[in-house]
Structures are given as structure tokens and as C-alpha cells.
DRENMARDO-358838 format. One record per residue (C-alpha): x, y, z. Coordinates in Angstrom, 2 decimals, decimal comma. Layout:
<sites>
[site [X; Y; Z]] ...
</sites>
This chain:
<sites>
[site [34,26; 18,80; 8,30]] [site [35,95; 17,26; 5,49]] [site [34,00; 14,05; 4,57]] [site [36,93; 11,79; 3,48]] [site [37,36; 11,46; 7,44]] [site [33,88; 9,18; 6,86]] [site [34,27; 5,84; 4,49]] [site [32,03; 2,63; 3,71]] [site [32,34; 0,52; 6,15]] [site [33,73; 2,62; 9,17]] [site [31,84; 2,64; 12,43]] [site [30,75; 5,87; 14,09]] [site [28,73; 6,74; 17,04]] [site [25,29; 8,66; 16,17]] [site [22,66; 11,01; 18,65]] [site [18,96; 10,45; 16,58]] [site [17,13; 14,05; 16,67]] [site [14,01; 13,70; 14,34]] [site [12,59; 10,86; 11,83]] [site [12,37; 12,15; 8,30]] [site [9,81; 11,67; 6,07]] [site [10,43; 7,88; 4,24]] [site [10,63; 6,47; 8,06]] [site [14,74; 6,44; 8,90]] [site [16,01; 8,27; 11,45]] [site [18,38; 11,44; 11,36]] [site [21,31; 12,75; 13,04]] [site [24,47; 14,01; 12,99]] [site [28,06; 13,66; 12,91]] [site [30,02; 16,96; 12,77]] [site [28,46; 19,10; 10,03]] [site [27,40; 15,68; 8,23]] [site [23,69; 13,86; 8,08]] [site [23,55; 10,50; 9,28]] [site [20,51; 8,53; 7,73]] [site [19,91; 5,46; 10,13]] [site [16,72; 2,68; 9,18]] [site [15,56; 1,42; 12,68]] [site [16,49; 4,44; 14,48]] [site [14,32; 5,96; 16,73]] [site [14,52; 9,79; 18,46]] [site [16,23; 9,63; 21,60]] [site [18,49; 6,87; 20,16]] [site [21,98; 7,05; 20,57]] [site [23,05; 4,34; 18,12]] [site [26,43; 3,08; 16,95]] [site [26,23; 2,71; 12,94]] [site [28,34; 1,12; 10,41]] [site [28,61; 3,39; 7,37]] [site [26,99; 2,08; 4,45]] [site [27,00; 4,95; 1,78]] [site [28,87; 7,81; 2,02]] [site [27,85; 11,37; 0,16]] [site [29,05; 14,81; 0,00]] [site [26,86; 16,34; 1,82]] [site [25,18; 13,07; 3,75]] [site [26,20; 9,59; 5,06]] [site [23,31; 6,76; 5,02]] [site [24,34; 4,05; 8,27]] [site [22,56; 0,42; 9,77]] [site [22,59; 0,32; 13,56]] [site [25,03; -2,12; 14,71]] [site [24,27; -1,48; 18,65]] [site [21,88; 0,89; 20,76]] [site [24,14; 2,02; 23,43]] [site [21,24; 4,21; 24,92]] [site [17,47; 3,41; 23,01]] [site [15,47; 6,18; 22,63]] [site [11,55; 6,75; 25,00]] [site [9,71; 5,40; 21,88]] [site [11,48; 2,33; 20,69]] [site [9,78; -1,05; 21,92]] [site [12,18; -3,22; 24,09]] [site [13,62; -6,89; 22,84]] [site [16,91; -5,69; 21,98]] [site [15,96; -6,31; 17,93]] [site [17,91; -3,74; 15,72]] [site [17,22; -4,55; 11,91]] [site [14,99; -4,60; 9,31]] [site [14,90; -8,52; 8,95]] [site [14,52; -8,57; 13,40]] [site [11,06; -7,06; 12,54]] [site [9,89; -9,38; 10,06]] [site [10,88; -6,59; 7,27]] [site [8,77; -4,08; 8,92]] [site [10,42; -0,53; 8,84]] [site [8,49; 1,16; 11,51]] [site [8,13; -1,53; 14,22]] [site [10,92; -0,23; 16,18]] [site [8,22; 2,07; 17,17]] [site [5,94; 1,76; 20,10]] [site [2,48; 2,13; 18,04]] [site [1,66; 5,35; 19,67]] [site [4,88; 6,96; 18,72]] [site [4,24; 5,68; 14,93]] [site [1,09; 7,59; 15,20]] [site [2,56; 10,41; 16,55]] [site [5,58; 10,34; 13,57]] [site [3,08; 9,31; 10,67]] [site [1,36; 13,10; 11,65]] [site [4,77; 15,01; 11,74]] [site [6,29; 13,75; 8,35]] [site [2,89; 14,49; 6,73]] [site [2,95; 17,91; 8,21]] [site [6,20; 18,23; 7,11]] [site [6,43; 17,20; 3,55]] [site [3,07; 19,59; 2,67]] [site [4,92; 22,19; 4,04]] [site [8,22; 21,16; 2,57]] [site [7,29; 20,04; -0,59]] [site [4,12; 21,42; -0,90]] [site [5,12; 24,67; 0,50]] [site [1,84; 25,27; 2,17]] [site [0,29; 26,58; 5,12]] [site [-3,23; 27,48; 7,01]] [site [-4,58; 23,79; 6,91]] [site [-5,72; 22,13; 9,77]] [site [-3,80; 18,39; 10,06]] [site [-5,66; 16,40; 12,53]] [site [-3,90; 13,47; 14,55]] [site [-3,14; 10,21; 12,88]] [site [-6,06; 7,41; 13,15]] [site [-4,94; 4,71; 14,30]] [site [-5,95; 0,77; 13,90]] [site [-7,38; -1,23; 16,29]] [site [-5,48; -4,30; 15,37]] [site [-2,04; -3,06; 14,29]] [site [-0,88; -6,57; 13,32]] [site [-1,97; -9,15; 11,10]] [site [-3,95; -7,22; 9,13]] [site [-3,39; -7,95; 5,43]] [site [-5,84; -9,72; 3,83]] [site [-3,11; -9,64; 0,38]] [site [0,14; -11,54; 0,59]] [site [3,14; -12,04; -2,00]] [site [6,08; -14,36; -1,52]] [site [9,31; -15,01; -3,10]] [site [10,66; -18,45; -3,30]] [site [13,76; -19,32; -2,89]] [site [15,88; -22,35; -2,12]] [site [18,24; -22,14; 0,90]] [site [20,03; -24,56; 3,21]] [site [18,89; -27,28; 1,68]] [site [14,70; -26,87; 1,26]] [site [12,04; -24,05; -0,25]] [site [11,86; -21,36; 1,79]] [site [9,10; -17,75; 0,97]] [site [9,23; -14,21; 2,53]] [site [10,58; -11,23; 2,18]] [site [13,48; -9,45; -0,08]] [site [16,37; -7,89; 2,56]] [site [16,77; -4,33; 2,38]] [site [17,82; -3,20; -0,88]] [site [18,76; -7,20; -2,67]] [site [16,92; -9,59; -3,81]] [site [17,68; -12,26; -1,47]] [site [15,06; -14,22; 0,60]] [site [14,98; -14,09; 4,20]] [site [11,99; -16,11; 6,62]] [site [9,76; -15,65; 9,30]] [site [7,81; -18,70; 11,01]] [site [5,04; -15,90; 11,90]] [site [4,49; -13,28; 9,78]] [site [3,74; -10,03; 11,79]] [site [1,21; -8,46; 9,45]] [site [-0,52; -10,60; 7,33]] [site [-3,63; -13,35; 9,05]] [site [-3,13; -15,89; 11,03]] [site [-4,84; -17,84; 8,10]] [site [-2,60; -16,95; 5,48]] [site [0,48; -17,73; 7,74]] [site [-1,42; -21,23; 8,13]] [site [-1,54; -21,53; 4,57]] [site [1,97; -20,49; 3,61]] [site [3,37; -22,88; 5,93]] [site [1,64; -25,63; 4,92]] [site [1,87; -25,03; 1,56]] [site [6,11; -24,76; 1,77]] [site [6,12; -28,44; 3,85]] [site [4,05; -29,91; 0,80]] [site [6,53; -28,46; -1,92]] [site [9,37; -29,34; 0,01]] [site [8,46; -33,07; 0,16]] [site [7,33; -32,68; -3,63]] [site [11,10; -31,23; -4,47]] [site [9,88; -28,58; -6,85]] [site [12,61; -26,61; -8,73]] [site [12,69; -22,81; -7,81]] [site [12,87; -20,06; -10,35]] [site [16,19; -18,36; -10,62]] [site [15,89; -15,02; -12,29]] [site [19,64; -14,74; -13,23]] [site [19,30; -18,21; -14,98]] [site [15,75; -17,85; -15,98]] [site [15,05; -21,30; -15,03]] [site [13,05; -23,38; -12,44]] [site [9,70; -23,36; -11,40]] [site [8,11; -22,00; -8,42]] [site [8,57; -17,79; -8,19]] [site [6,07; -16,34; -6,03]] [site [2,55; -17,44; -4,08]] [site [-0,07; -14,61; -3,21]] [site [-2,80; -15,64; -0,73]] [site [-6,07; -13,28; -0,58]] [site [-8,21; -13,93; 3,06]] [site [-11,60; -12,91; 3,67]] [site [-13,20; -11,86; 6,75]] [site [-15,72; -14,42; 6,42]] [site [-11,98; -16,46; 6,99]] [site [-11,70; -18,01; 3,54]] [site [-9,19; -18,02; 0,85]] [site [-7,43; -17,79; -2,44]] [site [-4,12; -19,20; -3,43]] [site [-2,14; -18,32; -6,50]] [site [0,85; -20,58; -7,18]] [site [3,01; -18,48; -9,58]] [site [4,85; -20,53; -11,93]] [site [7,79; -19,98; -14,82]] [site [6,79; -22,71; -17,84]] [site [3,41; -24,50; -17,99]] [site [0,54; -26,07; -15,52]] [site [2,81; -29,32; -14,25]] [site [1,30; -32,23; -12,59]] [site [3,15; -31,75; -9,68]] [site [2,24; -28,22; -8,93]] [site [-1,65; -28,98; -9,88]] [site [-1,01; -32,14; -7,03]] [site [0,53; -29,67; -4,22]] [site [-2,66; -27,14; -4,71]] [site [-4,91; -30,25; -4,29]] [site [-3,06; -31,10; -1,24]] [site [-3,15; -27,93; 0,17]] [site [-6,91; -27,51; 0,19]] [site [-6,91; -31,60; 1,63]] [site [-5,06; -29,80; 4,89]] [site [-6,77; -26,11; 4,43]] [site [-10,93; -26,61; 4,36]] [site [-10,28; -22,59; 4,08]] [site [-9,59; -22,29; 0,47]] [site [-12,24; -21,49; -1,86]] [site [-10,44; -20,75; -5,06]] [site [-6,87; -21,86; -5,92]] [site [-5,10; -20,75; -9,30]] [site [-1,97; -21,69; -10,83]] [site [-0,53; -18,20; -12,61]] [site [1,99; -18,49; -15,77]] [site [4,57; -16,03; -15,28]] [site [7,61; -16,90; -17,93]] [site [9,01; -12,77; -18,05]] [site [12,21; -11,89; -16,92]] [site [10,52; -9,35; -14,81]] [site [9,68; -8,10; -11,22]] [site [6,09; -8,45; -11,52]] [site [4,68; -11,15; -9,45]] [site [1,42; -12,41; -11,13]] [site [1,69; -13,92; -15,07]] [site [-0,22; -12,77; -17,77]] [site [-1,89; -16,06; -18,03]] [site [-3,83; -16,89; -14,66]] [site [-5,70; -20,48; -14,72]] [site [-8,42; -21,87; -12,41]] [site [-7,52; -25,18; -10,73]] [site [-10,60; -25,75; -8,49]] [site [-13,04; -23,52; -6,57]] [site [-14,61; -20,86; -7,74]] [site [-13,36; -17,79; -9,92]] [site [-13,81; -15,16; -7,30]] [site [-13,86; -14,92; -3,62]] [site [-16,44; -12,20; -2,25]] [site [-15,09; -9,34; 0,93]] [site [-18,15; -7,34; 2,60]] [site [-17,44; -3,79; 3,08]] [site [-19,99; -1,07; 3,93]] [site [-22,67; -3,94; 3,56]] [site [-21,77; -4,03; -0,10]] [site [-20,37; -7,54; -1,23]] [site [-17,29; -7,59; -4,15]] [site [-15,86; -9,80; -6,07]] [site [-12,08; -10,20; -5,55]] [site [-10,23; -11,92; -8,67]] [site [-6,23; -12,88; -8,80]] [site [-6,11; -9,61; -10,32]] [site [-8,36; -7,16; -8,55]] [site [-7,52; -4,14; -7,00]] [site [-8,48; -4,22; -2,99]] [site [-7,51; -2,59; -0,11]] [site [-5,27; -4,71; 1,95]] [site [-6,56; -3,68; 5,57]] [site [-10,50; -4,08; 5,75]] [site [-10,93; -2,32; 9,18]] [site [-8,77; 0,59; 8,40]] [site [-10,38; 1,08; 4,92]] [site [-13,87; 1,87; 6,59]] [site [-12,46; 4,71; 8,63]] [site [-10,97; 6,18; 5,38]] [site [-13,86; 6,00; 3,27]] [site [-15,87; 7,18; 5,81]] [site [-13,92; 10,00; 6,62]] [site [-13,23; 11,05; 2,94]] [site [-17,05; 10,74; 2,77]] [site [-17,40; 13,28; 5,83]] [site [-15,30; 15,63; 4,37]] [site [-17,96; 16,68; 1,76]] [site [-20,34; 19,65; 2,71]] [site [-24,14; 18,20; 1,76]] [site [-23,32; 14,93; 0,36]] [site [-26,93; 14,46; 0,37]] [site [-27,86; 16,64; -2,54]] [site [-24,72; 15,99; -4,63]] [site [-23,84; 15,16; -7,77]] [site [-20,05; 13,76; -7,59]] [site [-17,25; 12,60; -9,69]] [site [-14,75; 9,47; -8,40]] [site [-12,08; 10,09; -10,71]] [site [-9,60; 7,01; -11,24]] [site [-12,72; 4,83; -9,52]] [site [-10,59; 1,70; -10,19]] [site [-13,41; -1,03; -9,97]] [site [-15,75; 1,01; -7,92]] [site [-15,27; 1,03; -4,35]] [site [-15,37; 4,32; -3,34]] [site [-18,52; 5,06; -5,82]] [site [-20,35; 2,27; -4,47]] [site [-19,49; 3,05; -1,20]] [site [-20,30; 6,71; -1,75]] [site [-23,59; 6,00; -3,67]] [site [-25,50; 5,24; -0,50]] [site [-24,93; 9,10; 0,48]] [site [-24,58; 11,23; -2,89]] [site [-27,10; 11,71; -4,91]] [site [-25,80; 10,69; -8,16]] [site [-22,09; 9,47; -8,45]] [site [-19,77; 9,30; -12,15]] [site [-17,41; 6,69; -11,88]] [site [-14,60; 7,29; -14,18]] [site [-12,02; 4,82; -14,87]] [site [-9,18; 3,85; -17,58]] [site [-9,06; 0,39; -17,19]] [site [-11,39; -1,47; -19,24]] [site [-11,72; -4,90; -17,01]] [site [-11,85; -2,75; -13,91]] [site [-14,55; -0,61; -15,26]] [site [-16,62; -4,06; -16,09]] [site [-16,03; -5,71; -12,66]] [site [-17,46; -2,14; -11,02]] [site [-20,61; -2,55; -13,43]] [site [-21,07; -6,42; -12,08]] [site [-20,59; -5,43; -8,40]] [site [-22,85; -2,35; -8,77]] [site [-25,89; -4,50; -10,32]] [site [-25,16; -7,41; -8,10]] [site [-25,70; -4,98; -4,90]] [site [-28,45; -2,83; -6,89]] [site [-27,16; 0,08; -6,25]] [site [-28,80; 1,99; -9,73]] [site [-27,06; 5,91; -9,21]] [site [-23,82; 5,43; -10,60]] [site [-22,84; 6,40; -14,37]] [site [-19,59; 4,30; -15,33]] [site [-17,52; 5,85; -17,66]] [site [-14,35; 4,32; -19,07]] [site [-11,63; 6,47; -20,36]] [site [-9,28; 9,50; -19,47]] [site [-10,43; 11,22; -16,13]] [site [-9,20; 14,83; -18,27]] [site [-11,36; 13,97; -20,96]] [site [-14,55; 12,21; -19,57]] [site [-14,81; 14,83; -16,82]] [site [-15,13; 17,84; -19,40]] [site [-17,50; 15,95; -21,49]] [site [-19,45; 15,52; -18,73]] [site [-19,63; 19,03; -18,02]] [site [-20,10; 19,71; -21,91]] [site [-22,64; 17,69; -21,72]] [site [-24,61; 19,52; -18,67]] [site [-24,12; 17,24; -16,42]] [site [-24,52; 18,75; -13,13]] [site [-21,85; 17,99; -11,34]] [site [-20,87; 19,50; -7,58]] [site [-17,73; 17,84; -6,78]] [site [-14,81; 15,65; -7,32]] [site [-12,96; 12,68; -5,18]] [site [-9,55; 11,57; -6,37]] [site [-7,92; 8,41; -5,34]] [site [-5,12; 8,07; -7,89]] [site [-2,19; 5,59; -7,56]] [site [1,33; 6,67; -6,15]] [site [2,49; 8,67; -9,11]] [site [-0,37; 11,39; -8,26]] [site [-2,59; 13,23; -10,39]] [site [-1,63; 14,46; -14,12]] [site [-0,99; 18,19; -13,88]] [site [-3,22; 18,52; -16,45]] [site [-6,08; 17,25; -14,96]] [site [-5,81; 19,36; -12,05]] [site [-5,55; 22,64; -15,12]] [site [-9,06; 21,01; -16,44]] [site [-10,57; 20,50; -13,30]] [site [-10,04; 24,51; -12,32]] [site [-11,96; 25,23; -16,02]] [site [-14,89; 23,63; -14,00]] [site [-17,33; 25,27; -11,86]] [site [-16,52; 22,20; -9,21]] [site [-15,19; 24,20; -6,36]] [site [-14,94; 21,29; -3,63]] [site [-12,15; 18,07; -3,85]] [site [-11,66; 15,50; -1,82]] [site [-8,28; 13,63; -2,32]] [site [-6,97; 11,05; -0,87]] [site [-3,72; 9,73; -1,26]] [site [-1,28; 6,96; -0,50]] [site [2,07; 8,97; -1,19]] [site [2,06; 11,92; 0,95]] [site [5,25; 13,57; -1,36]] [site [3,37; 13,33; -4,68]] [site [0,13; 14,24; -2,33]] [site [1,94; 17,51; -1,55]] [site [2,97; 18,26; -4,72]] [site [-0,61; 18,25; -6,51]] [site [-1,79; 19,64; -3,61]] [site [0,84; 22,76; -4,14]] [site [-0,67; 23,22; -8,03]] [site [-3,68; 23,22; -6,79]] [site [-3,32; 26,27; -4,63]] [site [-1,75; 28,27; -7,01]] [site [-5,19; 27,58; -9,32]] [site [-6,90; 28,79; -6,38]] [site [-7,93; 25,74; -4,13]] [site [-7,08; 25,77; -0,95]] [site [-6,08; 23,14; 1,38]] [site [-8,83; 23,39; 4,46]] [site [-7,84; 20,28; 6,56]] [site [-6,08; 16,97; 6,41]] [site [-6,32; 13,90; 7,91]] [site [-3,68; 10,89; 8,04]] [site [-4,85; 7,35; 8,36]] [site [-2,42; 4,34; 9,23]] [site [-3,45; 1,91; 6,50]] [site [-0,11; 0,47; 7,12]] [site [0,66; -0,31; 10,96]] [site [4,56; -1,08; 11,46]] [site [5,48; 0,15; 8,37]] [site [6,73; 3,93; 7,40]] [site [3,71; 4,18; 4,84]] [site [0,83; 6,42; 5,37]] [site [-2,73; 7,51; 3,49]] [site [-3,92; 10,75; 3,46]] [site [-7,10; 12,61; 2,88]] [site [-7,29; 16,48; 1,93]] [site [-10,07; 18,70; 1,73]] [site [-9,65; 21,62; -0,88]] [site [-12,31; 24,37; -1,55]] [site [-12,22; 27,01; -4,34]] [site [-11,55; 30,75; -3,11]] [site [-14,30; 32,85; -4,59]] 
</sites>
């Protein structure tokens, strides 16, 4: 087909066969691929062309003439319908069902492997409102301060009155917080300008149903904002900490470099596997509580004697997993770059007494060999890097090692499969994998592996 018969903007009628990995759906139109976000199999969808490609066309539904066995009735078709949720076109079964197939598919895609054994996706309990971390974008429209979420692919601000995923408490808070501003008539930040105040505010919730609010500011500690975070804890008994944070970049990042206490206390504390943390502004913690305990404690199945082991948590962050693990290994290494996360692990590890973990700050590549060097015994090795993967490196110094058992787990499947492709050509092979939906409603998915050295 020649492809100039497709253009931006033209309408054309789509059959959905599969959903790719990334979460949009995929059909076809004569010889060309369709792209569609929202789209479920079975769909036959009417799109209006957004990008057009040589060899692919990328299209948002503009009707479902006949919907698909898996997509949830309500008639809703995009992104912003489902509260900016990119899987909730879904029935929650079905996203189980798809999180399993695009993991299977980009290990053997990208990966090019085979001979593992991918078990079916676990699933949550409570598939909505489970974030205990939100961030929100001000902006001012129609009139008044509105927060939410960035539309697909811009930077402007749409709102929900209900968030779907985060808790009912932080939804309290948000909305409170906007009616107090409102009446207050703080400026917003705009980022082409680079002026006004108010940019972003992140609220942290506990299951012991208290929380943290961060009011994210361009320019300096006003008396106005200081009086809105009073006000908000005067209609929210909830909140335990509440900071103001000093962001004046031209930048993306949410959170400032400068992050000051306004009342409360420093930290709020989250139980997990009986072991109490410390959560800061700043601090690195899963974002679904229920769903993190059947990861952990699957990743910490997936290891052949635990009991008598000596392991290393490679980029340990500020200690979960090592704590976590230290109440079944025998002796864990925590190794970690960041300097303040390394010192909030050694806090939470003597607050909880747990005495058999060695903390070690620096390179994972270098402490790890020294370690060995050093005759350390050491059996095997858990991984939890960040999206980007593992080094390649690392994975080369790691195979000089007598450790012939990793666990990995990972929150990017692609960059998952690709380590997980070196590592078979060094001669560790991929026994068994297990998805987890962190992440219900959304296209994102964790995964644990389980590699063992060939003899």
C-alpha cells in the first residue's frame, strides 16, 4: 500500500488483533500498523490518525463501533476518561492476562530467550487506590487552581474530583488543600515564564492512615503558603509532617533541592514485614504496600537455602529488601551508591535491631569484587536496579565470581530482557519468571527472574 493514502488527521476504521508491549493496541490497515492507546483485542475502533510513518501509523480512538470481550463497559474512550490510566480500559483479569503475554514476549523478543518457565501475573487485591505517593501539577484554569495529571504527550493539566489510584486520604487532602489556595489566590508557576508560585504538591499516606504534605514552591517560604499548610492540617487531623520544598529550576523535577520543615515531625514511619521505616520528602518507597509484600516475598522464595546464605543486595537503595531479607539469610551485604540512602538504611537497620547486614556504600562492580577479594563468602546476588538496568559491566564482574545463583527483579521488563540476554551468553540461565502488577490500571509491570549458572 502506498502510505501517502494515510495523513495526520484522517479518520480510518481499525480491527485490534494483539496489545504490544508499552500497553496500546495493534492492528492493521492494508499492509500498515495501526498503534491505538485505549484499544483493546476484539476492538473494532474508528481512529483519527495522529502520526503517520513509513512503515507504521500511531491513531486515538474516536468511537468503538464494536468493543472488544475484555474492555469494561461505560462507553469511556481516552486516556483523560480513565483518570490518565492507560490500562483501565481493561477488565482487571484481562490486564493480568496481557501484563503475562508482553513479558513473555519482550524476553523472547528482545531478550531472545527461551526454556524459562513464566508463571501467571499476580494480581492485587485492591486494584484501585493504592498509592501511598502522589505528585501534582498546578495549574490555573477557568478561572481557579486546579492539580492532576499532564494529557498524553503535553504538559497541560487536566482534573479528576476522585482520583482512581491514589487513597481516599490523599484525595481528601488534595481537595482540601486546592479550596484553601483558591480562596488564598496564590500565583501558579508558569514554566515558559518562569514565574509564579505554586508548581507541584506530593502527599505520602501511611497505612496507619496518616500523612505528609509537600507544597512545592518557585521563590522563598511566603507567609501565605506557610498559612494554607497550617490550614490544611486545621481541616486534616491526618497530617503528621508538612514541608514547604524550594524548587526555583527550570526543570521537570518535582521536589527542590531545598526541602524545609513547617510543623510535624521530619519523617513519617510505613510497617512492612514487621519492620518499621522512616519515609522522608525524599526517600525511596514502594508506592503499593500490599503488592510489595508479594514481591519481596516471592523474590525471597526464589532462592534455594536462604537459610544458610550469605547474599549480596546490589543497588540496596536504603535497605528494604536487605532488611526484609535479613530475617531469612544468614548474613546479607547491602551495597549502595547513594550516600544519604546508605545512612537512612544504617538508622532503620539499628532502629529494628536487625545486626546481619554489612552496608557498603559505593559502586556495586567494585564493592562486590572487594568483597570477594576480601574472602567474603558470599553465595548469591539480588538485583533491584532502577529502569535503566544493570551496567553491562557488572553483569562481566559478577560471572568472574563463583556466585552461581541471581535473583533480579525488575521494573522495566525491555531493559529486564536485555540484561537478562547478556547474562545467558556468560552462562546463566533464565529458570523461571514471575510478573507482579505493582501497577493496577496502568501498562507498567515488575518482574522477578531466577538465573542459575550452568556448570
Amino acid at each position: 500500500m502506498d502510505r501517502t493514502l494515510l495523513k495526520k488527521g484522517q479518520e480510518i476504521e481499525v480491527q485490534i488483533d494483539k496489545i504490544v508491549f508499552g500497553g496500546e493496541g495493534l492492528g492493521r490497515y492494508k499492509d500498515i500498523a495501526i498503534f491505538v492507546p485505549m484499544s483493546v483485542p476484539g476492538d473494532r475502533v474508528r481512529v483519527e490518525l495522529i502520526s503517520v510513518k513509513k512503515t507504521y501509523a500511531r491513531g486515538l480512538i474516536t468511537e468503538v463501533v464494536e468493543a472488544g470481550a475484555d474492555r469494561v463497559e461505560g462507553g469511556r474512550l481516552t486516556f483523560e476518561d480513565f483518570h490518565g490510566c492507560d490500562f483501565a480500559m481493561l477488565n482487571y483479569e484481562s490486564q493480568l492476562k496481557y501484563k503475562k503475554l508482553m513479558v513473555d514476549e519482550v524476553l523472547k523478543g528482545v531478550g531472545r530467550l527461551e526454556g524459562y518457565e513464566i508463571a501467571d501475573t499476580i494480581g492485587a487485591d485492591n486494584p484501585t487506590n493504592y498509592r501511598n505517593k502522589i505528585i501534582e501539577p498546578f495549574a490555573f484554569k477557568g478561572g481557579r487552581i486546579v492539580s492532576g495529571f499532564f494529557k498524553r504527550k503535553s504538559h497541560e493539566v487536566f482534573e479528576v474530583e476522585e482520583n482512581l489510584l491514589q487513597s481516599p486520604l490523599a484525595n481528601k487532602i488534595v481537595r482540601e488543600l486546592k479550596d484553601i489556595l483558591n480562596k488564598k489566590r496564590i500565583s501558579v508557576y508558569n514554566e515558559k515564564s518562569h514565574r509564579g508560585v505554586l508548581r507541584h504538591v506530593m502527599v505520602r499516606t501511611t497505612s496507619y492512615n496518616e500523612a505528609m504534605v509537600v507544597l512545592i514552591v518557585r521563590g522563598e517560604v511566603d507567609k501565605k503558603v506557610k498559612q494554607a499548610l497550617y490550614e490544611l492540617r486545621d481541616r486534616c487531623s491526618e497530617i503528621k509532617s508538612a514541608y514547604i520544598s524550594i524548587n526555583n529550576r527550570r526543570t521537570n523535577v518535582a521536589l527542590g533541592d531545598k526541602n524545609i520543615l513547617i510543623y510535624g515531625k521530619e519523617t513519617i514511619k510505613e510497617r512492612l514485614f514487621d519492620i518499621d521505616f522512616n519515609i522522608s520528602p525524599t526517600s525511596f518507597f514502594q508506592i503499593n504496600l500490599e503488592q510489595t509484600e508479594k514481591l519481596y516475598s516471592k523474590a525471597i522464595s526464589y532462592f534455594d537455602d536462604v537459610d544458610n546464605k550469605h547474599i549480596v543486595d546490589a543497588y540496596s537503595g536504603a535497605g528494604t529488601i536487605a532488611m526484609i531479607m535479613s530475617k531469612a539469610a544468614k548474613k546479607v551485604y547491602a551495597i549502595e551508591l547513594v550516600e544519604s540512602a546508605t545512612r537512612d538504611a544504617i538508622a532503620t537497620s539499628r532502629e529494628n535491631k536487625i545486626d546481619n547486614i554489612e552496608f557498603i556504600n559505593g559502586r556495586a562492580e567494585e564493592k562486590l569484587i572487594e568483597l570477594i577479594d576480601g574472602g567474603h563468602k558470599i553465595d548469591s546476588i539480588i538485583f533491584d536496579p532502577p529502569r535503566k538496568g544493570i551496567a553491562e559491566n557488572i553483569l562481566h564482574k559478577v560471572n568472574e565470581t563463583s556466585i552461581d545463583e541471581i535473583v533480579y527483579i525488575s521494573c522495566n521488563p525491555s531493559t529486564f530482557a536485555r540484561d537478562a540476554g547478556i547474562l545467558d551468553q556468560l552462562g546463566y540461565k533464565l529458570t523461571k519468571v514471575q510478573p507482579v502488577d505493582m501497577f493496577p490500571q496502568t501498562s507498567h509491570i515488575e518482574v522477578i527472574g531466577k538465573f542459575i549458572k550452568e556448570a
